[in-house]
ZAVEX-257162 format. One record per residue (C-alpha): residue in three letters; x, y, z; residue number from 1. Coordinates in pm, 1 decimal. Last residue first. Layout:
<rs>
{lodren ala east X north Y up Z tordren NUM}
...
</rs>
This chain:
<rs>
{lodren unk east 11161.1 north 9859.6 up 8450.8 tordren 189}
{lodren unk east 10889.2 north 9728.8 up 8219.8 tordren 188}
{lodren unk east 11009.0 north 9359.6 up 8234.3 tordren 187}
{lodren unk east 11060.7 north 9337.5 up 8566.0 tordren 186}
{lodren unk east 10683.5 north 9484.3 up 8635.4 tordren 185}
{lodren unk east 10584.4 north 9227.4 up 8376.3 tordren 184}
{lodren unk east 10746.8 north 8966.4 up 8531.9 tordren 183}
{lodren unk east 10631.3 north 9065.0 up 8867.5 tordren 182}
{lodren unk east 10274.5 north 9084.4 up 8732.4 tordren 181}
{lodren unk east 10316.8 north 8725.6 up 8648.3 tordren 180}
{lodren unk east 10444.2 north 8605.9 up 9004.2 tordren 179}
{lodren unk east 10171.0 north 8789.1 up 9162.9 tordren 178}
{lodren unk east 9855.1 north 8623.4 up 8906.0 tordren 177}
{lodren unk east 10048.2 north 8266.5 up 9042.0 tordren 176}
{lodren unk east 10030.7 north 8325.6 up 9358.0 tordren 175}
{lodren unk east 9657.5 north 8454.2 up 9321.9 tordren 174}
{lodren unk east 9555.3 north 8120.6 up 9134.9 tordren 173}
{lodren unk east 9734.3 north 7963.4 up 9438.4 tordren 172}
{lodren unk east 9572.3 north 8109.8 up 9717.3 tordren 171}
{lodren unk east 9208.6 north 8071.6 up 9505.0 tordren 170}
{lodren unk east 9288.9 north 7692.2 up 9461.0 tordren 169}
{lodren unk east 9356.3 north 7676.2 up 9862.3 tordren 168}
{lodren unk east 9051.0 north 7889.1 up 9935.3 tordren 167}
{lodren unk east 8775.9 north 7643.4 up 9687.8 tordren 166}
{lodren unk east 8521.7 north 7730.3 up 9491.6 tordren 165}
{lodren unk east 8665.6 north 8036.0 up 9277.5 tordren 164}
{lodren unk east 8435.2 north 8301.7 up 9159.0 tordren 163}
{lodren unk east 8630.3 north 8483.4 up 8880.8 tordren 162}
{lodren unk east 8868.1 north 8688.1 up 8956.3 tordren 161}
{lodren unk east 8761.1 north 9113.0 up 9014.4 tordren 160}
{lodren unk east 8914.1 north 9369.3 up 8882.9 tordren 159}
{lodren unk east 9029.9 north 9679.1 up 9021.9 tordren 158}
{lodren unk east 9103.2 north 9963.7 up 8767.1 tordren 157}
{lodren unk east 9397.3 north 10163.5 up 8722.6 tordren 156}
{lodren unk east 9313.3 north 10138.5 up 8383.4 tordren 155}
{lodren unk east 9655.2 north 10033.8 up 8225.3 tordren 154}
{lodren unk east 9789.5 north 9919.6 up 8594.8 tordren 153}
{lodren unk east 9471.4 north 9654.6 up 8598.8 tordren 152}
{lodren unk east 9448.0 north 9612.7 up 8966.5 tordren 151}
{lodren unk east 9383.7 north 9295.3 up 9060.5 tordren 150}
{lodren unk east 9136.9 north 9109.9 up 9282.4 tordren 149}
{lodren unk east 9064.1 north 8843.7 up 9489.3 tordren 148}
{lodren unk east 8780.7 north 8571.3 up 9502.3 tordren 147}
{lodren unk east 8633.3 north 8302.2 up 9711.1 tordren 146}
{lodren unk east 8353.7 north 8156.6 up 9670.0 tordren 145}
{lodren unk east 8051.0 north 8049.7 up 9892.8 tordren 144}
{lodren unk east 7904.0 north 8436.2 up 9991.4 tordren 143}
{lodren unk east 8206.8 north 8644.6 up 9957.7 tordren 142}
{lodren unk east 8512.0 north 8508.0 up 10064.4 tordren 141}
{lodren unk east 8855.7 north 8664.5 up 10036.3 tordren 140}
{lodren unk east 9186.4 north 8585.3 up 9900.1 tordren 139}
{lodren unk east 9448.7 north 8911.1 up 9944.6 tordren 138}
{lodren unk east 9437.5 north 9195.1 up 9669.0 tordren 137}
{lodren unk east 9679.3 north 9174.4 up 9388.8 tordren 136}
{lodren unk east 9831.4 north 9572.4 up 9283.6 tordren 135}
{lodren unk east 9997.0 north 9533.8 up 9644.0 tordren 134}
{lodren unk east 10151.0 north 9192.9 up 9613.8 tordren 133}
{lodren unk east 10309.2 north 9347.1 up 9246.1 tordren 132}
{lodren unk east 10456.6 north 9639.3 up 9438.0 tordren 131}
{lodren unk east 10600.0 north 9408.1 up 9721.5 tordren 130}
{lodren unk east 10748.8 north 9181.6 up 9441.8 tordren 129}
{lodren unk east 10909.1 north 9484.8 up 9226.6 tordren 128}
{lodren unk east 11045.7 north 9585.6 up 9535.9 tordren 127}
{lodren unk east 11208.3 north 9303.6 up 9660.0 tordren 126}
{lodren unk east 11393.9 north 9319.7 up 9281.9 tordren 125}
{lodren unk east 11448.8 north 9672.1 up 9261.7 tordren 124}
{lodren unk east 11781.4 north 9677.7 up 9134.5 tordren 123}
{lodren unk east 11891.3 north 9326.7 up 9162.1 tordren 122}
{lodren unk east 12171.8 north 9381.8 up 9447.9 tordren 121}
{lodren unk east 12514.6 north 9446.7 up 9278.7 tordren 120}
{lodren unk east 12425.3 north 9778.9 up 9201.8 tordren 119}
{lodren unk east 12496.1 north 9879.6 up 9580.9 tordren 118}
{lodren unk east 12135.5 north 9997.6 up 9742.4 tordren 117}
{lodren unk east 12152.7 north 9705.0 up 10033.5 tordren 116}
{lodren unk east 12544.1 north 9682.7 up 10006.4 tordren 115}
{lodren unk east 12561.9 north 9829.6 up 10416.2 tordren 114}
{lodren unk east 12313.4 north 9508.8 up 10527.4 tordren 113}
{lodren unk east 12557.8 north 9310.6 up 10326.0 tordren 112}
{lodren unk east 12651.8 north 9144.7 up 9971.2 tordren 111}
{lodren unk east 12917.0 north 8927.6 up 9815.4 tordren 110}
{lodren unk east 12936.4 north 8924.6 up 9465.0 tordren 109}
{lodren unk east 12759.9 north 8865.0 up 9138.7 tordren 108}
{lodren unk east 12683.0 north 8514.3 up 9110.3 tordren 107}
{lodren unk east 12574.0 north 8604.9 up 9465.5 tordren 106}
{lodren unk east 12743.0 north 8575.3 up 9809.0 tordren 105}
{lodren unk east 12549.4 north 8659.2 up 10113.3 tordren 104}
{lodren unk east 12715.8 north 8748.1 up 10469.7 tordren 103}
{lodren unk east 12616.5 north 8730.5 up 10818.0 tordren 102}
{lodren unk east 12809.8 north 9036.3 up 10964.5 tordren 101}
{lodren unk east 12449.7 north 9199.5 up 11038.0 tordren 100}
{lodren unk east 12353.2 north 8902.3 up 11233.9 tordren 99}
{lodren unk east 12637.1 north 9035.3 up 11517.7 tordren 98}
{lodren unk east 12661.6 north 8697.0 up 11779.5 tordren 97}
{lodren unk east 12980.5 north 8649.5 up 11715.1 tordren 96}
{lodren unk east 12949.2 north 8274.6 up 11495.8 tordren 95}
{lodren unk east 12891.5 north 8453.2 up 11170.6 tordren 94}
{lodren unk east 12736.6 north 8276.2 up 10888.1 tordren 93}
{lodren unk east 12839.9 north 8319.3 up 10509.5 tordren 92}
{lodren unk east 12602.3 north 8207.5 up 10265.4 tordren 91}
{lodren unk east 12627.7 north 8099.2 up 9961.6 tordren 90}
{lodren unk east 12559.2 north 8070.7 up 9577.5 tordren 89}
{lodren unk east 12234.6 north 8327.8 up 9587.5 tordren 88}
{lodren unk east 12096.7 north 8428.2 up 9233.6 tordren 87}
{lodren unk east 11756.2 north 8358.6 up 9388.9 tordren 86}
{lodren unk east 11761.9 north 8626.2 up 9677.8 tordren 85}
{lodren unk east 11408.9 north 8593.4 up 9862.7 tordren 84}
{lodren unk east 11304.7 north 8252.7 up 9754.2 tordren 83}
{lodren unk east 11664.0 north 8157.9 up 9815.1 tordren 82}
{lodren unk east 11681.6 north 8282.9 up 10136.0 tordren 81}
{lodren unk east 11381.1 north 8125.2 up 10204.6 tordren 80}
{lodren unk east 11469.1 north 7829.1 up 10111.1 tordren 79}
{lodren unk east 11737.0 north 7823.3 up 10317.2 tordren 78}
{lodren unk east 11529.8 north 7908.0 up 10656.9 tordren 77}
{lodren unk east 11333.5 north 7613.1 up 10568.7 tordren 76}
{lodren unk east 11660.0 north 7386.9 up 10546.7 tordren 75}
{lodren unk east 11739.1 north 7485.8 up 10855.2 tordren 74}
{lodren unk east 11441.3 north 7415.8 up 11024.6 tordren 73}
{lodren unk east 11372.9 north 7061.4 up 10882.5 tordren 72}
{lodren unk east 11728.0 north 6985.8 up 10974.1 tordren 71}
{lodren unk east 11677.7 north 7050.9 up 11358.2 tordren 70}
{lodren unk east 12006.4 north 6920.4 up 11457.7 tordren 69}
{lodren unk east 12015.9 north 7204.4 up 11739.9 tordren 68}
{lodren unk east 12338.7 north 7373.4 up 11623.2 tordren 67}
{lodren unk east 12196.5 north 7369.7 up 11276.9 tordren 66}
{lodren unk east 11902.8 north 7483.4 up 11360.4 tordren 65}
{lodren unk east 12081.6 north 7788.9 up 11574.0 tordren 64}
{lodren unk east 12275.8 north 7832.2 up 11275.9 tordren 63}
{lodren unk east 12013.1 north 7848.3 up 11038.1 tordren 62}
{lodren unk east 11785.4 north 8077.8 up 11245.6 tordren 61}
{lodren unk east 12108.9 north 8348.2 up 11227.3 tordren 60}
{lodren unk east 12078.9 north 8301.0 up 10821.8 tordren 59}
{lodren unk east 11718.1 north 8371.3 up 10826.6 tordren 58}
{lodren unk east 11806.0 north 8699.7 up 10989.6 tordren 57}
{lodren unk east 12036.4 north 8781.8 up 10774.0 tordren 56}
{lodren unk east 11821.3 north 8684.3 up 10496.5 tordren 55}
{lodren unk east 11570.2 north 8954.1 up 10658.6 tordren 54}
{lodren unk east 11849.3 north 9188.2 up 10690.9 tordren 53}
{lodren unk east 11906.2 north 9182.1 up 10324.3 tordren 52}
{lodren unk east 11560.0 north 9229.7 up 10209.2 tordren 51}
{lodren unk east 11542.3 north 9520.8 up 10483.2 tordren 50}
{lodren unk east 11433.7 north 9446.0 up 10830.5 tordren 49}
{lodren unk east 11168.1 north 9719.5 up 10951.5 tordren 48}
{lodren unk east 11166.0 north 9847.0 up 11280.6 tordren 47}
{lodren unk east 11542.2 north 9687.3 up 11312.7 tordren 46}
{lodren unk east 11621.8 north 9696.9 up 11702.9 tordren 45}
{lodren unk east 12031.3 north 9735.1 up 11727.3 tordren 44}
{lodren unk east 12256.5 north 9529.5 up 11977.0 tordren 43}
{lodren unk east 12230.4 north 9185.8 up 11794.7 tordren 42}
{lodren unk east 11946.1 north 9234.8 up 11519.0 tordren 41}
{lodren unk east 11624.8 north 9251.8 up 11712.4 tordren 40}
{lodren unk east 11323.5 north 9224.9 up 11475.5 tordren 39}
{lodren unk east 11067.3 north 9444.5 up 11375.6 tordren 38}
{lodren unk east 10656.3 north 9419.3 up 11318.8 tordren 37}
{lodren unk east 10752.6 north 9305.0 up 10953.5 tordren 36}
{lodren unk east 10979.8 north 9027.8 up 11039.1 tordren 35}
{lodren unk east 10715.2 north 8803.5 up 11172.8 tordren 34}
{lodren unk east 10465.5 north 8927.8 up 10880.9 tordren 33}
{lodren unk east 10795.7 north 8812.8 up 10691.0 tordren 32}
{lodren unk east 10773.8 north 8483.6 up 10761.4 tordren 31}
{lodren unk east 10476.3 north 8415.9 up 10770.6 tordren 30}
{lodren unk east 10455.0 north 8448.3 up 10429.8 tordren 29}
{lodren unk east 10781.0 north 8240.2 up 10431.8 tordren 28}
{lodren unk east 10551.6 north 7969.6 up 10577.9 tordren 27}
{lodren unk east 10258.5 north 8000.3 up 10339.1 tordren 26}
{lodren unk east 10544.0 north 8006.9 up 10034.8 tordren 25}
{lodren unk east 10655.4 north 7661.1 up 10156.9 tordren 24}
{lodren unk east 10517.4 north 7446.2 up 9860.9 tordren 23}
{lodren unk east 10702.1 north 7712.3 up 9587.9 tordren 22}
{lodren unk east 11039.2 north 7675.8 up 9791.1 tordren 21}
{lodren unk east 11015.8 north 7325.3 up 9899.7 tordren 20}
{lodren unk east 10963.5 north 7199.2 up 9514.3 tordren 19}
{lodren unk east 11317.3 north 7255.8 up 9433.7 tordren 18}
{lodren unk east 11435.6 north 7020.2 up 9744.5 tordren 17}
{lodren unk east 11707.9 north 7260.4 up 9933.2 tordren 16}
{lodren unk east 12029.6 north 7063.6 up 9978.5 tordren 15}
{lodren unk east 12231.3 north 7181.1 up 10280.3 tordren 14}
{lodren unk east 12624.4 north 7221.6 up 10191.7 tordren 13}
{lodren unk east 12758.6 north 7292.7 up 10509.9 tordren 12}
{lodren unk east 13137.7 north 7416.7 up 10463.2 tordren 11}
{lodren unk east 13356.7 north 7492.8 up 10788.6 tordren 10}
{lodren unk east 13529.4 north 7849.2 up 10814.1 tordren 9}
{lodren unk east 13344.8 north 7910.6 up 11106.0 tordren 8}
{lodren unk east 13009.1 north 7857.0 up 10938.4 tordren 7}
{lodren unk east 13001.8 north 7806.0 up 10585.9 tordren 6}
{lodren unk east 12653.1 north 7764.4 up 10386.5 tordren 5}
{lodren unk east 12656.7 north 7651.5 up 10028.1 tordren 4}
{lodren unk east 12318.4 north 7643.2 up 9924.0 tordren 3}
{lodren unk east 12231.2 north 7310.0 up 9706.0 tordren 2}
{lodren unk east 11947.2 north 7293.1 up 9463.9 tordren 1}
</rs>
């Protein structure tokens, strides 16, 4: 996939390998624990970036990448972006020094920190994926396996994966548990 990014008026096309975005997911976890203490956006402190901010953000990282020819960075900080906002065509990067005029452009329009409840946004779609993180427990080890849970939304009861042998399998059985409760959450609302 290619994100358009123009800085100054000056296209970047940066190609984003499709496989980066599921074999980064660690990284944009950490990500957004980063972003989740607060981040400094210009003149204002965020306590807690929005979805839109948080591209912003990402955006600002781009250009600094950019401006230090550190490619791996950049193209990172894409990916994310597009993990976060997939319908994304391109990005708009100011050069002022204000993240919050760092623009997005969707197949639906161009959005900002001020569009963040407009009806161009998906409706819930950041929300949908923090609820469906919440109703699947984080990996953890109990004795030699490793295990996580999920709450089951018809019972509202936890339950329990099976015993799983190995933390990186476990990680990605419980990636893949989130991204089908976010289907079903999507397909519910």
């Amino acid at each position: 996939m290619i994100l358009n990014i123009t800085i100054n008026e000056n296209p970047v096309p940066l190609e984003i390998p499709e496989f980066l975005i599921e074999k980064a997911a660690d990284f944009f976890e950490k990500v957004d624990k980063d972003l989740d203490s607060g981040w400094q956006m210009s003149r204002e402190w965020v306590s807690n970036p929005t979805l839109i901010q948080r591209c912003q953000i990402a955006m600002d990282k781009i250009l600094s990448a950019i401006e230090t020819n550190n490619q791996q960075l950049a193209m990172l900080m894409a990916a994310y972006i597009v993990s976060k906002i997939p319908d994304v065509k391109e990005v708009i990067i100011g050069t002022t020094g204000d993240i919050s005029e760092n623009q997005i452009i969707t197949v639906n329009g161009s959005l900002t920190s001020s569009d963040e409840n407009a009806s161009n946004l998906p409706p819930t779609d950041d929300k949908i994926i923090e609820t469906a993180s919440e109703q699947i427990s984080k990996v953890y080890k109990m004795g030699r396996a490793y295990y996580f849970a999920s709450l089951n939304p018809s019972t509202e009861q936890w339950e329990e994966s099976p015993a799983i042998k190995d933390e990186e399998k476990a990680n990605k059985m419980r990636d893949q548990k989130i991204s089908e409760r976010v289907e079903e959450l999507r397909n519910n609302s």
